[in-house]
Biopython code that builds the backbone (N, CA, C, O; Angstrom):
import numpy as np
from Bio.PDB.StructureBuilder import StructureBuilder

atoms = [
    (1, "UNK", "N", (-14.212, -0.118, 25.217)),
    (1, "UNK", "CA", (-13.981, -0.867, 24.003)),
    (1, "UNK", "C", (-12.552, -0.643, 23.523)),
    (1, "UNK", "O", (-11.889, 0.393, 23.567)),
    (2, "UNK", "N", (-12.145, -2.143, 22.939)),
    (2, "UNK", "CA", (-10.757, -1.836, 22.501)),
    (2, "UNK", "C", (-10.810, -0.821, 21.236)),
    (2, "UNK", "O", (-11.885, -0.744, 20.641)),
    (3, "UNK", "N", (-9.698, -0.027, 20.780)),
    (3, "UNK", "CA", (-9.940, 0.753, 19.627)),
    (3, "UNK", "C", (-8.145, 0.407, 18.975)),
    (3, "UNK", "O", (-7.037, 0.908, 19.164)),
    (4, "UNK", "N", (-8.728, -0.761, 18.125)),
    (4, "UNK", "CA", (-7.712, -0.766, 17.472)),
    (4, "UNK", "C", (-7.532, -0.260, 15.893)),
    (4, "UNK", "O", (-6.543, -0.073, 15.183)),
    (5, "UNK", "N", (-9.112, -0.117, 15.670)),
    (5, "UNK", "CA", (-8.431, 1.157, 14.195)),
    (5, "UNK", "C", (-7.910, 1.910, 14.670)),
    (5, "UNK", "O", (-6.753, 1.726, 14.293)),
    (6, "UNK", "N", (-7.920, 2.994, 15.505)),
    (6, "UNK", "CA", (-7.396, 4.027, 15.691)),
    (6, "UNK", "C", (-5.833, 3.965, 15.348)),
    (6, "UNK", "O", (-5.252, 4.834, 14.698)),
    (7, "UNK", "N", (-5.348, 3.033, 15.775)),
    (7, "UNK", "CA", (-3.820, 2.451, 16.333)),
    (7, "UNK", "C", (-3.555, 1.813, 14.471)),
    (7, "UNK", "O", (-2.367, 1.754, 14.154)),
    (8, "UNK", "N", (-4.158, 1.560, 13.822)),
    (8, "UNK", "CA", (-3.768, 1.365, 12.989)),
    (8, "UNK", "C", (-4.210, 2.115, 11.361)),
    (8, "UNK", "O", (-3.575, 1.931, 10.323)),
    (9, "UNK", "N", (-5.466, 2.983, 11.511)),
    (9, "UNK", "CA", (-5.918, 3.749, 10.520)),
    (9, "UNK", "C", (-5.695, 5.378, 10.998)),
    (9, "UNK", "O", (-6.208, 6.342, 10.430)),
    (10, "UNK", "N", (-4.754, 5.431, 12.247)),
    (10, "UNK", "CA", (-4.964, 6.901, 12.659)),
    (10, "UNK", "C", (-5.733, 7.725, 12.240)),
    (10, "UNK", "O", (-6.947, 7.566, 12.366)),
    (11, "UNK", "N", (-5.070, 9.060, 11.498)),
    (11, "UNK", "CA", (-6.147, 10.484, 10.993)),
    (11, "UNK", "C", (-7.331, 9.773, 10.027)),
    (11, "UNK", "O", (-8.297, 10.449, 9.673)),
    (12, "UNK", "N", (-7.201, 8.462, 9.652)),
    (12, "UNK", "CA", (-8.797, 8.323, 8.677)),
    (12, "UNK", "C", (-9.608, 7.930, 9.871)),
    (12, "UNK", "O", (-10.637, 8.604, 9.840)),
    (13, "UNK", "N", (-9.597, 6.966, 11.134)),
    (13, "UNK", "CA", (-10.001, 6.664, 12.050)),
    (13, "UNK", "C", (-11.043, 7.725, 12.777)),
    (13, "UNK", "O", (-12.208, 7.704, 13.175)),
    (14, "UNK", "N", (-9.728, 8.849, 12.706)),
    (14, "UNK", "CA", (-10.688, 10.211, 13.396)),
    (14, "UNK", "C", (-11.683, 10.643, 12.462)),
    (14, "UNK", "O", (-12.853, 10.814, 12.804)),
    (15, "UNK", "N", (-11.228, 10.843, 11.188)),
    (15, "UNK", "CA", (-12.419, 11.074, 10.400)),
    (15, "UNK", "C", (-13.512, 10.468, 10.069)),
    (15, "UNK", "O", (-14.477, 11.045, 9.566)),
    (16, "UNK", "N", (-13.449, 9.187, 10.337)),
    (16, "UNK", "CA", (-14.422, 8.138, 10.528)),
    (16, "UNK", "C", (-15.049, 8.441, 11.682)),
    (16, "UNK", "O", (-16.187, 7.976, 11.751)),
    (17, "UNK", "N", (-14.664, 9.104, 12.668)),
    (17, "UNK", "CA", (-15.617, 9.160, 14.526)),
    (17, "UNK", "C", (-16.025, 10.473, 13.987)),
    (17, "UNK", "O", (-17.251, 10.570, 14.042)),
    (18, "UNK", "N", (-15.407, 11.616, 13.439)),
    (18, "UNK", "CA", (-16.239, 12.748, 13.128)),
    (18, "UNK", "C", (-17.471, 13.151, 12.675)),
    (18, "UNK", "O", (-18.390, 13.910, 12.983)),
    (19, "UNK", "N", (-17.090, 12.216, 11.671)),
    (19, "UNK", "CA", (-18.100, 11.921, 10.614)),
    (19, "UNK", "C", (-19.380, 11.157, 10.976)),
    (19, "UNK", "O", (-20.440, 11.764, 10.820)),
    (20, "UNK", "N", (-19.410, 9.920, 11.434)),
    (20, "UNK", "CA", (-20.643, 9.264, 12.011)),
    (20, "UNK", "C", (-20.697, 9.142, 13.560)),
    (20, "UNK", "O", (-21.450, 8.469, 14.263)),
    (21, "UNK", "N", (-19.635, 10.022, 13.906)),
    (21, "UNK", "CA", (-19.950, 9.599, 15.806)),
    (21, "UNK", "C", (-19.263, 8.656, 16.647)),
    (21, "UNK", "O", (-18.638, 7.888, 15.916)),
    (22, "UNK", "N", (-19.160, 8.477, 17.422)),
    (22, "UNK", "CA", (-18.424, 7.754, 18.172)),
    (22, "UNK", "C", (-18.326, 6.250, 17.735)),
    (22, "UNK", "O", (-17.339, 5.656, 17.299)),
    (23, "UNK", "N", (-19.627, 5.771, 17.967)),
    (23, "UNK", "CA", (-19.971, 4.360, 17.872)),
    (23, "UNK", "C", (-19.864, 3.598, 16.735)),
    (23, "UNK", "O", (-19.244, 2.540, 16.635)),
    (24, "UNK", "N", (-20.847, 4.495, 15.390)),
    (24, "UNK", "CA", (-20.687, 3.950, 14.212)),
    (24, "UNK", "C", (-19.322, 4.246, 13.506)),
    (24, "UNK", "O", (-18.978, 3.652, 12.485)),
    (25, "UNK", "N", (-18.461, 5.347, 14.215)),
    (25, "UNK", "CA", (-17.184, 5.477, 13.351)),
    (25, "UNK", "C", (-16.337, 4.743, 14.170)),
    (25, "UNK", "O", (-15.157, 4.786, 13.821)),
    (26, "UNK", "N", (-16.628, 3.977, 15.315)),
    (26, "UNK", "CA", (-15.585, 2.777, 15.478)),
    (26, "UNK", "C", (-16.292, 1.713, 14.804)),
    (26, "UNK", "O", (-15.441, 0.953, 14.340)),
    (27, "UNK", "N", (-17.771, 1.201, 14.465)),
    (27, "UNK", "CA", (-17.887, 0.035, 14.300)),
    (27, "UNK", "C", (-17.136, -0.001, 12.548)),
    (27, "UNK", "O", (-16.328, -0.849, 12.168)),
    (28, "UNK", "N", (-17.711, 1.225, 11.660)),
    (28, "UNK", "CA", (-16.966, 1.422, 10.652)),
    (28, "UNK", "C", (-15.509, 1.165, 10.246)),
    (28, "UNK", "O", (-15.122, 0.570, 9.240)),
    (29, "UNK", "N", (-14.598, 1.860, 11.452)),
    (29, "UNK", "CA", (-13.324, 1.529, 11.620)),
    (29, "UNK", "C", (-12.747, 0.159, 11.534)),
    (29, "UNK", "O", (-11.802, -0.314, 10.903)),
    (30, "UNK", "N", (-13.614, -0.324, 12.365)),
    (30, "UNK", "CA", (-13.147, -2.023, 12.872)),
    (30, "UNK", "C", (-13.643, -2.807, 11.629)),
    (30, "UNK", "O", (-13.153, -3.912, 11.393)),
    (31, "UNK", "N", (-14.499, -2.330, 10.909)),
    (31, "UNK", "CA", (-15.286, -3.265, 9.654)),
    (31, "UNK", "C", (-14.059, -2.900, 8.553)),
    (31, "UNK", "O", (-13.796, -3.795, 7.750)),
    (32, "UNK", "N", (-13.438, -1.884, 8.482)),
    (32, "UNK", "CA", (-12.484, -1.630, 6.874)),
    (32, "UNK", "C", (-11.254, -2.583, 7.821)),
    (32, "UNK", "O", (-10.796, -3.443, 7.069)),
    (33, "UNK", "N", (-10.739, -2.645, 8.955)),
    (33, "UNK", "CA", (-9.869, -3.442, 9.416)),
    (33, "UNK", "C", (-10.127, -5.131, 8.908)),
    (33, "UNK", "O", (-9.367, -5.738, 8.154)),
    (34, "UNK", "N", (-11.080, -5.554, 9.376)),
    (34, "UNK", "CA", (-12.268, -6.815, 9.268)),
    (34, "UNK", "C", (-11.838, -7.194, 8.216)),
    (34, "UNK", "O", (-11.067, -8.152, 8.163)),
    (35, "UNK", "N", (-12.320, -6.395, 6.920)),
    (35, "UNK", "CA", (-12.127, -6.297, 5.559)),
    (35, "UNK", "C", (-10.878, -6.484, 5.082)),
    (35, "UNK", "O", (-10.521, -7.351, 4.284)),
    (36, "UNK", "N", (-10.159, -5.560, 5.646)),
    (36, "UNK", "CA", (-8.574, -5.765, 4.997)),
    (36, "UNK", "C", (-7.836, -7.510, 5.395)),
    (36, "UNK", "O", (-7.131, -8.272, 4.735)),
    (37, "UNK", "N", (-8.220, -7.560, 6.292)),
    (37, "UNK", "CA", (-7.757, -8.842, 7.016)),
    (37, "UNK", "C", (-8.184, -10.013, 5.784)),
    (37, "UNK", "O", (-7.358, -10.677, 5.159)),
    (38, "UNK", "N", (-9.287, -10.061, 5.658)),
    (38, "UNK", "CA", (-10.341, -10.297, 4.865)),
    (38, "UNK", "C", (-9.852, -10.882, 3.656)),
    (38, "UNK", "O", (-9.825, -12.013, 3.170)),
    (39, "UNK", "N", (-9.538, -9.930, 3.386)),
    (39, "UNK", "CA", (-8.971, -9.983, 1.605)),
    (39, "UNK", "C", (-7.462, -10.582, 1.779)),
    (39, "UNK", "O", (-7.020, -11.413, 0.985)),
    (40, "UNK", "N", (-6.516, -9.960, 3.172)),
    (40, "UNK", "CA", (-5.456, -10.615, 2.995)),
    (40, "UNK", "C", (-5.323, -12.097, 3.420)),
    (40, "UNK", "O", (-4.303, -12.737, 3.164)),
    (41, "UNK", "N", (-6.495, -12.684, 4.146)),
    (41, "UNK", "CA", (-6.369, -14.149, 4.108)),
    (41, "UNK", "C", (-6.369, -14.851, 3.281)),
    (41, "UNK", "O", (-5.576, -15.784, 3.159)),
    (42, "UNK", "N", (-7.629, -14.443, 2.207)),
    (42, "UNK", "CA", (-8.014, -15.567, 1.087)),
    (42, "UNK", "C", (-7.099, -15.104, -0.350)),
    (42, "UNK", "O", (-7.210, -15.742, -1.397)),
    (43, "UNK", "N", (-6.351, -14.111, -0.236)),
    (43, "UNK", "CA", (-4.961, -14.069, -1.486)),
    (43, "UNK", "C", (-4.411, -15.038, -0.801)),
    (43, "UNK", "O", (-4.096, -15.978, -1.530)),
    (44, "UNK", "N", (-4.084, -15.243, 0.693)),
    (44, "UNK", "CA", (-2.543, -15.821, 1.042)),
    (44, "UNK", "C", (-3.427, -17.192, 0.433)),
    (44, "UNK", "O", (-3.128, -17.507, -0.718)),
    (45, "UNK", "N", (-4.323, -17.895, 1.012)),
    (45, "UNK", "CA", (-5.084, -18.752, 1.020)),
    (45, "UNK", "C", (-5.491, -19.646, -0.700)),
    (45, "UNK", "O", (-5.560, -20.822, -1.054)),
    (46, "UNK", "N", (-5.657, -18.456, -1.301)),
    (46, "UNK", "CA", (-5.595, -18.691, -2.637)),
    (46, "UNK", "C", (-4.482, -18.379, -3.495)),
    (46, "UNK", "O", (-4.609, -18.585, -4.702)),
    (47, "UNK", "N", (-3.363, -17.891, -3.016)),
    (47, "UNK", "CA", (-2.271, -17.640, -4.126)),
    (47, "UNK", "C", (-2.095, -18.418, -5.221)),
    (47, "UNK", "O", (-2.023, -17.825, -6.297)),
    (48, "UNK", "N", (-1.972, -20.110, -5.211)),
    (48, "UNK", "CA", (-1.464, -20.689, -6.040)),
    (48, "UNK", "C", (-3.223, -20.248, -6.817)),
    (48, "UNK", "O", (-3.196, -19.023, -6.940)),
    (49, "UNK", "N", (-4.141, -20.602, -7.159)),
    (49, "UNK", "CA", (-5.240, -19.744, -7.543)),
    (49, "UNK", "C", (-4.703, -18.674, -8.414)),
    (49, "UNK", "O", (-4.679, -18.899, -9.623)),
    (50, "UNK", "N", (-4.307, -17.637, -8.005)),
    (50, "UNK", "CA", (-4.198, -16.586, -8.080)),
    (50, "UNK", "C", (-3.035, -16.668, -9.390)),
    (50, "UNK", "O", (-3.221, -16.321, -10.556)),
    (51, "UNK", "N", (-1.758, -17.260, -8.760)),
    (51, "UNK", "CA", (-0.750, -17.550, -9.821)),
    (51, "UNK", "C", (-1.243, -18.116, -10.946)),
    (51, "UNK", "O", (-1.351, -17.389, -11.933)),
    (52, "UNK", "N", (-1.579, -19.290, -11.022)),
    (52, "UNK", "CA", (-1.891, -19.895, -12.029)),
    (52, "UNK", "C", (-3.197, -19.426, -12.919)),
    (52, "UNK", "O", (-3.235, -19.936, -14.039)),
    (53, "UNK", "N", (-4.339, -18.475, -12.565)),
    (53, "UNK", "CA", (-5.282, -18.354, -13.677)),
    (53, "UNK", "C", (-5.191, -16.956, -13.674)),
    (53, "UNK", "O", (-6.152, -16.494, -14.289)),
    (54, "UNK", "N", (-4.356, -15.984, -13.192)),
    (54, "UNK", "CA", (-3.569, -14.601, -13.407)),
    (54, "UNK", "C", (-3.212, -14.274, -14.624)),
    (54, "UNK", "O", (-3.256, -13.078, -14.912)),
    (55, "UNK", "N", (-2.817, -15.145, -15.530)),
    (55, "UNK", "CA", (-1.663, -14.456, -16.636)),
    (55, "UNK", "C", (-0.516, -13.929, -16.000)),
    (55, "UNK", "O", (0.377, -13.596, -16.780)),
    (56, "UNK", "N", (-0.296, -13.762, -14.789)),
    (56, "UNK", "CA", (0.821, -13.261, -13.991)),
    (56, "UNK", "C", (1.960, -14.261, -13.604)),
    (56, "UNK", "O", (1.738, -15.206, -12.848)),
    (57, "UNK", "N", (3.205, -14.013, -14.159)),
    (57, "UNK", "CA", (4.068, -15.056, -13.381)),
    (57, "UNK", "C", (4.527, -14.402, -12.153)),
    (57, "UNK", "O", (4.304, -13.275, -11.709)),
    (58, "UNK", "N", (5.342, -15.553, -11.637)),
    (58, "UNK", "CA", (6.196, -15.480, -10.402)),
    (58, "UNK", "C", (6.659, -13.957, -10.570)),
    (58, "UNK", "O", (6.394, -12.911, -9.979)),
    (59, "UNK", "N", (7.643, -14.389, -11.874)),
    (59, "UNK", "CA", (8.425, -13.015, -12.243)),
    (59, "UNK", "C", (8.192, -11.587, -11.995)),
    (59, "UNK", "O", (8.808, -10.744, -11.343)),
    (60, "UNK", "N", (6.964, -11.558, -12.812)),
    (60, "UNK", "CA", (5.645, -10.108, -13.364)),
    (60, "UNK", "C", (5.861, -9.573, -11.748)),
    (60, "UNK", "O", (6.372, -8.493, -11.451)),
    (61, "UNK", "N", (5.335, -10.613, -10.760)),
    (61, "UNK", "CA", (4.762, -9.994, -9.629)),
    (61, "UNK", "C", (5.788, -9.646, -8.509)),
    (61, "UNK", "O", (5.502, -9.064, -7.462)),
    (62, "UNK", "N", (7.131, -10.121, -8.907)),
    (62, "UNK", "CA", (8.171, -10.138, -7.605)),
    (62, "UNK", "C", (8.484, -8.416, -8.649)),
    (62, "UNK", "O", (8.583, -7.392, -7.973)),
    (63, "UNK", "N", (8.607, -8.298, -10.246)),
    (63, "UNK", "CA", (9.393, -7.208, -10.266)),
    (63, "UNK", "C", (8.629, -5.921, -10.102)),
    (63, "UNK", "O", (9.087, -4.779, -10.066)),
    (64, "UNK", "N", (6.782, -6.514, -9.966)),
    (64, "UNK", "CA", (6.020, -5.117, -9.278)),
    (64, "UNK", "C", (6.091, -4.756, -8.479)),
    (64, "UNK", "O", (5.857, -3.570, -8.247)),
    (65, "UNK", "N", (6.751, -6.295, -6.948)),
    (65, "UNK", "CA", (6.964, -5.709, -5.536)),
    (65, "UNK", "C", (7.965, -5.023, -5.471)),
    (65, "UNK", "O", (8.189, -4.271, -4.522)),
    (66, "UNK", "N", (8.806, -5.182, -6.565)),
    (66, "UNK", "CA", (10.151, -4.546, -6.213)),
    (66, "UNK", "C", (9.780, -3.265, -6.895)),
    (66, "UNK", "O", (10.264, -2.445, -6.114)),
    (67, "UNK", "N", (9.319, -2.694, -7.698)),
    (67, "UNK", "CA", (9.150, -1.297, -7.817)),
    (67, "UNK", "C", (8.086, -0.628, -6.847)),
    (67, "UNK", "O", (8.315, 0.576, -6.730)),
    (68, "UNK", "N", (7.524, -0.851, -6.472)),
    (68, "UNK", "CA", (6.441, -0.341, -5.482)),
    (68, "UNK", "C", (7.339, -0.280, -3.895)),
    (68, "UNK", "O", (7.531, 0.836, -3.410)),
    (69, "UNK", "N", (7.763, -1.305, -3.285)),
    (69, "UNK", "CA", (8.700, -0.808, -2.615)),
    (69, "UNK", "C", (10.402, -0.059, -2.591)),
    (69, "UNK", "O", (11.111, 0.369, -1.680)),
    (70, "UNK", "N", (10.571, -0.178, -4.083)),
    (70, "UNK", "CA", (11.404, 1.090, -4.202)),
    (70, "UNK", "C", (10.835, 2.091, -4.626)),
    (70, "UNK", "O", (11.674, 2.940, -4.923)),
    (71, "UNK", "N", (9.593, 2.493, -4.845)),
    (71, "UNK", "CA", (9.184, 3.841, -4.959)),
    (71, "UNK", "C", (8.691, 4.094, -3.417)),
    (71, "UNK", "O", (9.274, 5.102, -3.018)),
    (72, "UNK", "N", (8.076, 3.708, -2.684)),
    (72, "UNK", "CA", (7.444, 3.960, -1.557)),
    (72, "UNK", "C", (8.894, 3.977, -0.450)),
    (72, "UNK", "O", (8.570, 4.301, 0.693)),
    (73, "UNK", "N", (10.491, 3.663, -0.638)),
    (73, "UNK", "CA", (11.547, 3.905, -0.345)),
    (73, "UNK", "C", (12.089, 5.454, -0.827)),
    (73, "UNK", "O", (12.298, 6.383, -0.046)),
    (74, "UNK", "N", (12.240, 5.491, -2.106)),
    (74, "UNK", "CA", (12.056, 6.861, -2.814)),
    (74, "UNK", "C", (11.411, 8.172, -1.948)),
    (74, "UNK", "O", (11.833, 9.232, -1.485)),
    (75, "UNK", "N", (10.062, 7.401, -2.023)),
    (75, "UNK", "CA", (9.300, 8.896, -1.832)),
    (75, "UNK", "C", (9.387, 8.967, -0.689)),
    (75, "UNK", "O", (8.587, 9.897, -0.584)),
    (76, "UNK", "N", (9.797, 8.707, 0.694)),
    (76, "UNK", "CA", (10.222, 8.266, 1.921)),
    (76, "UNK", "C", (11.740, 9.180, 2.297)),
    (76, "UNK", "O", (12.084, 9.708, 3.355)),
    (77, "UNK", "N", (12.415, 9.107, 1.011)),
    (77, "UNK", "CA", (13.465, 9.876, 1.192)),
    (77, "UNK", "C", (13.212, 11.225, 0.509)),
    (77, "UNK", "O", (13.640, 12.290, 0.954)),
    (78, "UNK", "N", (12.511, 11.103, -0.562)),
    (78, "UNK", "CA", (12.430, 12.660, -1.238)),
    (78, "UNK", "C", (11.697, 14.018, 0.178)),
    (78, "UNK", "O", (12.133, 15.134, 0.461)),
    (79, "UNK", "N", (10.353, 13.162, 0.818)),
    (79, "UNK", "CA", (9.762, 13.986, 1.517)),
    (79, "UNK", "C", (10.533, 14.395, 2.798)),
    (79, "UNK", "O", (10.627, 15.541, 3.237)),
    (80, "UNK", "N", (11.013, 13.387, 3.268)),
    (80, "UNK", "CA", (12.088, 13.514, 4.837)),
    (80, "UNK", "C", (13.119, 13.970, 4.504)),
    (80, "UNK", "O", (13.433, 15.104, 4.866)),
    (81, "UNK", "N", (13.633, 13.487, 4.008)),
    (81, "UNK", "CA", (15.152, 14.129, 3.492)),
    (81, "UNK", "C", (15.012, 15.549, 3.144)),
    (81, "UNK", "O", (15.155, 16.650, 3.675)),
    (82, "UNK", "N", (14.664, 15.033, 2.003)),
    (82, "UNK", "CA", (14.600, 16.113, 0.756)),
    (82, "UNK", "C", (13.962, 17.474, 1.226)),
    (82, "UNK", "O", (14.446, 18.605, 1.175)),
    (83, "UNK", "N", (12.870, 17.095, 1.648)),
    (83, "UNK", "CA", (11.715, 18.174, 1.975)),
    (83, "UNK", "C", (10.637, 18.400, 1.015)),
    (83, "UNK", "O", (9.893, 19.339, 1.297)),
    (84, "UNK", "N", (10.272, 17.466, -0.529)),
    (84, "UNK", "CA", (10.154, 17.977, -1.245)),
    (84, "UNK", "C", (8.704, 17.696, -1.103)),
    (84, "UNK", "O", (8.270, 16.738, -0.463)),
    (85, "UNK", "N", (7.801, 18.770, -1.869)),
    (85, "UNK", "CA", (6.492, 18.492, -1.975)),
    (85, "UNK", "C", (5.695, 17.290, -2.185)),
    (85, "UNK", "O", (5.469, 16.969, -3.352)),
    (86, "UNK", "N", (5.142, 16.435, -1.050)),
    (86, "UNK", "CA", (4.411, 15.109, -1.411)),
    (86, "UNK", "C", (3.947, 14.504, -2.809)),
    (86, "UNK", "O", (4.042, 13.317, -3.119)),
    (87, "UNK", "N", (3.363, 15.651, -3.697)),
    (87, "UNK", "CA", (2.616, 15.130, -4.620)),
    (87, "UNK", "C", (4.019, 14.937, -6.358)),
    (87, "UNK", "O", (4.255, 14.049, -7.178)),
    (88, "UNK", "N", (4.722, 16.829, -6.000)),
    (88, "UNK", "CA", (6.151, 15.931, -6.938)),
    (88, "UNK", "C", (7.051, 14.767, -6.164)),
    (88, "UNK", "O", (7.984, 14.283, -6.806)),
    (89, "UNK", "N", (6.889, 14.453, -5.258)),
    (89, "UNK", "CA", (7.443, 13.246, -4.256)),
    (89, "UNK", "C", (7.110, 12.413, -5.272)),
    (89, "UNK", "O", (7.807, 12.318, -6.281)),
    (90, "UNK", "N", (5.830, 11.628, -5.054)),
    (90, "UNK", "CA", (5.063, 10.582, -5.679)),
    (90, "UNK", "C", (5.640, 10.548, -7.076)),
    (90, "UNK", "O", (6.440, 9.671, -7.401)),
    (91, "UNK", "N", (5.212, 11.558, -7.955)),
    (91, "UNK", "CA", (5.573, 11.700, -9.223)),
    (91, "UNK", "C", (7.248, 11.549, -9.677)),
    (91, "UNK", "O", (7.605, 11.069, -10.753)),
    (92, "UNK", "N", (7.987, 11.961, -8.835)),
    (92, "UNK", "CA", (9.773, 11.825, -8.513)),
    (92, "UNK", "C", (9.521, 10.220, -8.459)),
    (92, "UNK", "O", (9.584, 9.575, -9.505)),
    (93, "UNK", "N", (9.230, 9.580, -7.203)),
    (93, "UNK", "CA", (9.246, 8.735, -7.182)),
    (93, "UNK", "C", (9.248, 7.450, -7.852)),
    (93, "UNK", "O", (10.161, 6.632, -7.964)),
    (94, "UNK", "N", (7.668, 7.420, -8.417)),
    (94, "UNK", "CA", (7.215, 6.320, -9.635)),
    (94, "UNK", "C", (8.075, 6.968, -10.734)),
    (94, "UNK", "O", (9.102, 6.607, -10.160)),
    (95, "UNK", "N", (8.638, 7.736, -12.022)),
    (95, "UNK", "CA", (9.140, 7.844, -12.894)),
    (95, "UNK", "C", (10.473, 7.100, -12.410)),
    (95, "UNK", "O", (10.712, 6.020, -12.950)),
    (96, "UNK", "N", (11.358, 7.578, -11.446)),
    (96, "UNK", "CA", (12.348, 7.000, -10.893)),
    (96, "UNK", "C", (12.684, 5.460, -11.159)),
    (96, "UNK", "O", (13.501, 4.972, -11.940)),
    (97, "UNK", "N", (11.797, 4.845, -10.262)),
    (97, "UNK", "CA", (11.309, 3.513, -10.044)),
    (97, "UNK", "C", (11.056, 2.757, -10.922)),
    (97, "UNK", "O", (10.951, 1.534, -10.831)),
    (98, "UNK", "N", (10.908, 3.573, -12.072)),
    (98, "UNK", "CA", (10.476, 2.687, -13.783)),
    (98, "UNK", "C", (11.595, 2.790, -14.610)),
    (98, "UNK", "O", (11.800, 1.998, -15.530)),
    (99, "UNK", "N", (12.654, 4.135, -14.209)),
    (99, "UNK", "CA", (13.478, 3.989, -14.676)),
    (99, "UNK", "C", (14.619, 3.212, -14.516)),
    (99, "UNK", "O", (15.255, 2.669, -15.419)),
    (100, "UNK", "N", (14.879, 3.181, -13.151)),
    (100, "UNK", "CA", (15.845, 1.744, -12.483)),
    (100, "UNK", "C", (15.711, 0.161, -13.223)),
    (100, "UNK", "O", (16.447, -0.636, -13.806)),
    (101, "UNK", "N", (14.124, 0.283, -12.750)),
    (101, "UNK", "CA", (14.127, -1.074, -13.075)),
    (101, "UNK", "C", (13.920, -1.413, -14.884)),
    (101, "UNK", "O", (13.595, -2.555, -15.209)),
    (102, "UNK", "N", (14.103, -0.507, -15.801)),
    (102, "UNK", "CA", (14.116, -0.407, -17.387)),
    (102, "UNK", "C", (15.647, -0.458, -16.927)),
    (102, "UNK", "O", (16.197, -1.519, -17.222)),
    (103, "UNK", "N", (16.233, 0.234, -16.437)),
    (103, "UNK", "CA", (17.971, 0.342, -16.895)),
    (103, "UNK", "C", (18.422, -1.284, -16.273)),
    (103, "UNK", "O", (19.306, -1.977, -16.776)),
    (104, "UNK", "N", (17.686, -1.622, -15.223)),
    (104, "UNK", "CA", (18.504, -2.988, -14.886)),
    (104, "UNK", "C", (18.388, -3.971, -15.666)),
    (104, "UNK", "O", (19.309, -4.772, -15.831)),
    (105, "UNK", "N", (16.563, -4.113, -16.615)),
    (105, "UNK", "CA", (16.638, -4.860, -17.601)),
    (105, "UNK", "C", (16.986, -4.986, -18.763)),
    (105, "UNK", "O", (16.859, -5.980, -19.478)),
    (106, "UNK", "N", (17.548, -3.753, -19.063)),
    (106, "UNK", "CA", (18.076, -3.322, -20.479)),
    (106, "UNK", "C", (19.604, -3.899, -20.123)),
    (106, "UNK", "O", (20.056, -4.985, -20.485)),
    (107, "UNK", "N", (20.171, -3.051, -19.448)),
    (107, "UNK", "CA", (21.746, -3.087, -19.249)),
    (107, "UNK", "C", (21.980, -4.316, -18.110)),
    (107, "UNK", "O", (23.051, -4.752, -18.534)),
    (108, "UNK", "N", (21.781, -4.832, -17.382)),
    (108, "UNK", "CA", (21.719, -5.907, -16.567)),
    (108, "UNK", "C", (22.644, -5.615, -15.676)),
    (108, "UNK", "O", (22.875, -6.392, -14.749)),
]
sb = StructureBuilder()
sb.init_structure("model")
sb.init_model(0)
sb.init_chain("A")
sb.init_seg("    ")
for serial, (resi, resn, name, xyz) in enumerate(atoms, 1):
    if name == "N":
        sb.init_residue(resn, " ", resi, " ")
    sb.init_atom(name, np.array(xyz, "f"), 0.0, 1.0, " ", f" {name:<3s}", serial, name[0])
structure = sb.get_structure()
């Protein structure tokens, strides 16, 4: 059998085969894959949906992608670089990330 959670959920993958066994922790595996797929079709599928009865604009949601991937940039450098403990990583990170993007909208 192909095992493509593995390849894409690594160490939860294994804990998924530990946990229920070979068989049911791949069929498990392949079902949260299934799932994710899942959910990311019918956002793409439904976006305008999504936009319009959200309360969310265009705006709201491009300046959440942009803090979430500058924190997940952040904490990327704090842990590799830096060396610094994962969990003040995270916490470095998101305060960071709120603060940038407050100083860019304040001061422009």
């Amino acid at each position: 059998m192909i095992d493509l959670a593995s390849l894409v959920l690594m160490g939860f993958q294994d804990d998924l085969v530990l946990t229920f066994g070979d068989t049911v922790g791949w069929l498990i595996g392949h079902l949260v894959l299934l799932g994710a797929l899942t959910v990311v079709v019918v956002a793409i599928r439904e976006r305008d949906h999504i936009f319009n009865q959200s309360g969310f604009d265009r705006s709201t949601i491009w300046d959440a992608l942009l803090v979430v991937g500058l924190t997940l940039m952040q904490l990327q450098v704090f842990t590799s670089t830096f060396g610094f403990d994962p969990l003040a990583s995270i916490a470095l990170a998101v305060l960071s990330s709120f603060m940038i993007r407050w100083l860019v909208n304040v001061l422009g």
